[in-house]
N, C-alpha and C positions, 0 to 999 in steps of 0.2 A: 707500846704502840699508841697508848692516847696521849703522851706526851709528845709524840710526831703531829696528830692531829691537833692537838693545842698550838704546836707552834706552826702549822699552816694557816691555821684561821686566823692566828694574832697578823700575819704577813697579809694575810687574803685582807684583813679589816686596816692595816695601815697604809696598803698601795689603796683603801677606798679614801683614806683620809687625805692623802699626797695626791688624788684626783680632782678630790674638792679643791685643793688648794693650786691646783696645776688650771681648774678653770678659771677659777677667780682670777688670775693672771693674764690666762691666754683666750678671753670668749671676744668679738669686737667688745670693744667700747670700752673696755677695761685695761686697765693698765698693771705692768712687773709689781709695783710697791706691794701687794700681799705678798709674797714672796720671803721677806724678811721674817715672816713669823719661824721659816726655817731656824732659825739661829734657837730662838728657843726651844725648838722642837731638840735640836742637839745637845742643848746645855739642859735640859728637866732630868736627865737620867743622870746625872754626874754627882751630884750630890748625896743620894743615894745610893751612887754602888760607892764614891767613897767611906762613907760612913759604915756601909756594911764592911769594907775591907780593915777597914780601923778600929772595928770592935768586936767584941765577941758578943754574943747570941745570954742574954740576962732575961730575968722574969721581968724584970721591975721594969722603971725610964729611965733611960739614957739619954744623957743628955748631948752627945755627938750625933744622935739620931733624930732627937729631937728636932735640933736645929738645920738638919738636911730635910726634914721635913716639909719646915718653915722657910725654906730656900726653895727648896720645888715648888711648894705654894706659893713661893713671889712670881717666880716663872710663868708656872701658868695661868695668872690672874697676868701677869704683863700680855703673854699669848694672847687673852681676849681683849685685855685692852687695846694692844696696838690697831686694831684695825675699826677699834669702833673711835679713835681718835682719830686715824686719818679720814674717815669717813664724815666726819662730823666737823672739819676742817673750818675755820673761817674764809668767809669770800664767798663770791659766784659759786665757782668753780671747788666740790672739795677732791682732794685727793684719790683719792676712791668712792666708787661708788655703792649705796647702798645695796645693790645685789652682790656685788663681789663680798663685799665685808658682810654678806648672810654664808655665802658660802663658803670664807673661812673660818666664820664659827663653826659651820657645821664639820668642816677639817678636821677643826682643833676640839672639838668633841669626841669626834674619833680617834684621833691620833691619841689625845693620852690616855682615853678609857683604854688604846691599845697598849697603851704603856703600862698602867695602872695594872690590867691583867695579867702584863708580861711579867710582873714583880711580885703578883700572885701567885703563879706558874711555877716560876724559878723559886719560891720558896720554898713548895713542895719537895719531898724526900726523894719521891719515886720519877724526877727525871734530870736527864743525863744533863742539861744544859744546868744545875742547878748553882753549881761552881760562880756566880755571878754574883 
């Protein structure tokens, strides 16, 4: 049963991060271009479930795991970057503006400390989703 309640609160904490990121989009004055931080939100967990399906479970480092590591890390340093670059845009006028680009950092804080958990969760023995 607490792994039913682990993965409610992981859901309950990522529909708070896809909030943050659905205002930064949709409040007046702001415009879709946050939005794009989606694509990284999809490609951060890919590197890491393939490496887990490509190797086996060792004491030591791995070096396939290693480097899905350092692929998830480019991801989510890109995540914060994008939006502090459109924000920072040259000209008048930048692309976004600086409240939206606060509130999808705050997203993108949540989103993958919900990921982050979600990878902690699934590694444990004692639940059913662990197969990942």
């Amino acid at each position: 049963m607490a792994g039913v309640k682990a993965l409610v609160t992981l859901a309950f904490s990522a529909s708070i991060g896809l909030m943050f990121l659905i205002l930064a989009c949709a409040l007046p004055s702001y415009n879709w271009w946050p939005f794009f931080v989606v694509v990284f939100y999809l490609l951060a967990p890919f590197p890491t479930i393939i490496s887990r399906r490509l190797t086996e479970e060792s004491g030591g480092s791995n070096p396939c795991r290693e480097f899905a590591y350092f692929l998830t890390s480019g991801i989510v340093v890109s995540a914060f970057a994008l939006p502090i670059v459109l924000a920072r845009s040259p000209g008048d006028h930048p692309v976004i503006e600086w409240g939206a680009c606060g509130l999808v950092l705050a997203g993108n804080v949540v989103t993958f400390l919900t990921l982050f958990f979600f990878f902690m969760a699934a590694d444990s023995d004692d639940v059913e989703y662990s197969m990942w």
